[in-house]
C-alpha positions as CSV (number, residue, x, y, z in Angstrom):
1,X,16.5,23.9,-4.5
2,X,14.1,22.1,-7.2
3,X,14.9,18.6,-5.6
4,X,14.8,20.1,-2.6
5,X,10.7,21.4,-3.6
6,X,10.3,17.7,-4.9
7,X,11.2,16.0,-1.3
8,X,9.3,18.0,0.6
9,X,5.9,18.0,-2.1
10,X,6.3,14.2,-2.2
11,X,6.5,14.0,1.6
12,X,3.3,16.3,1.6
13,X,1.3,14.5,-0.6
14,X,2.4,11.0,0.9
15,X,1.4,12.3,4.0
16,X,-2.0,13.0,2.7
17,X,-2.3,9.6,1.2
18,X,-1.8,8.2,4.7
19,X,-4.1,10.6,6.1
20,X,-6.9,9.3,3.7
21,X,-5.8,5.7,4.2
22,X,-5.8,6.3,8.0
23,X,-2.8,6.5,10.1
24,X,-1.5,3.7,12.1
25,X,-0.9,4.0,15.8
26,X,-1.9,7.7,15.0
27,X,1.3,8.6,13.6
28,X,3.2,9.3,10.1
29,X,5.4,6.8,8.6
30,X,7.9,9.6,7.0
31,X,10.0,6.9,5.3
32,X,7.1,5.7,4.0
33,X,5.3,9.0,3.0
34,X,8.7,10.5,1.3
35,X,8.9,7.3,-0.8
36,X,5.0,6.9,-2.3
37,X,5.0,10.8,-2.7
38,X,7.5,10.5,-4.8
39,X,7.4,7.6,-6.4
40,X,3.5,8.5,-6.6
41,X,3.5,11.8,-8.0
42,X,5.9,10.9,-10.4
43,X,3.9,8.1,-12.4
44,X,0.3,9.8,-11.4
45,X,1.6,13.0,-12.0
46,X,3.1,12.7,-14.7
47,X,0.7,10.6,-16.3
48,X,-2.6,12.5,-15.8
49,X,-0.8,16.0,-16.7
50,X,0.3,14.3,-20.0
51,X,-3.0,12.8,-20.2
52,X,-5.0,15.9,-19.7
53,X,-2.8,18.0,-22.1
54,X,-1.2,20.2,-19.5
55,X,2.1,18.8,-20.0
56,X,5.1,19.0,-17.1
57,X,3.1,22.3,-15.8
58,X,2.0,22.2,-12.5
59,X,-1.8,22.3,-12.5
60,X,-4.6,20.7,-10.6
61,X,-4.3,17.7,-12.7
62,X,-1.0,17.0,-11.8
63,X,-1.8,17.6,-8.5
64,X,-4.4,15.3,-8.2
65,X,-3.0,12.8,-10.3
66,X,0.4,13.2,-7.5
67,X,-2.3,12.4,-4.7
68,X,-4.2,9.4,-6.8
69,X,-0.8,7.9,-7.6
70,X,0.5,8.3,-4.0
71,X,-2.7,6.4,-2.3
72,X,-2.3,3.2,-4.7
73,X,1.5,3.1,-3.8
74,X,0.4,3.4,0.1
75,X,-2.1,0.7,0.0
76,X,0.3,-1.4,-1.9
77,X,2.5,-0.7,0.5
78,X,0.4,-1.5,3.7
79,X,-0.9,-4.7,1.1
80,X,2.7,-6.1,1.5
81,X,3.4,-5.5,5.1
82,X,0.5,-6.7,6.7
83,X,1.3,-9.9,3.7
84,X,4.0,-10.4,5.3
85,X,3.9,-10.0,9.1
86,X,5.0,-13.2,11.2
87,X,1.9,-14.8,12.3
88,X,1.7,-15.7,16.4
89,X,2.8,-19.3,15.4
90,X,6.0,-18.4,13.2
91,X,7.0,-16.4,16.1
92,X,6.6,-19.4,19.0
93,X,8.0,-22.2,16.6
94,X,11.0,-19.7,16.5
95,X,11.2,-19.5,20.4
96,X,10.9,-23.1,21.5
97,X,14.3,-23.8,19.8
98,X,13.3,-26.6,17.1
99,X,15.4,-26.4,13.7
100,X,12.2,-28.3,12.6
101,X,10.0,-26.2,13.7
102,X,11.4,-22.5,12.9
103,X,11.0,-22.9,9.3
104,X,7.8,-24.7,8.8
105,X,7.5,-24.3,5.0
């Protein structure tokens, strides 16, 4: 049941960090929320509660450290993709056919 509690607290707070960051095309990304809750709350988390002197508790510290941690992963995150989306020109050199072309770099 406790990993169960941390899926579902990860996906909630990942959630929120996409709410502040705005949503895209108005929905959740729930692969996307699951992974920087978790990933999130576990190095803010963890790191503000040990910082503030609550230790593995689960206090308002932690909480907010969870939600802090989970908005840096989701920019990153949205950082990288929109890095590395195929511009309008990769995508018609890779449609006309040329070898040459397709692989421009």
């Amino acid at each position: 049941m406790l990993i169960l509690g941390m899926i579902l607290f990860g996906m909630v707070v990942g959630a929120g960090a996409q709410l502040i960051l705005g949503r895209r095309r108005g929905k959740y990304d729930w692969t996307q929320a699951i992974i920087s809750g978790l990933v999130g709350s576990f190095i803010g988390g963890l790191l503000i509660s040990l910082l503030s002197g609550d230790g593995l508790d689960l206090r308002p510290s932690g909480i907010i450290g969870s939600l802090v941690g989970a908005l840096i992963v989701t920019a990153g995150w949205r950082w990288w993709q929109d890095r590395n989306k195929p511009t309008a020109a990769d995508r018609a050199a890779k449609r006309s056919g040329d070898p040459r072309k397709a692989n421009p770099r």
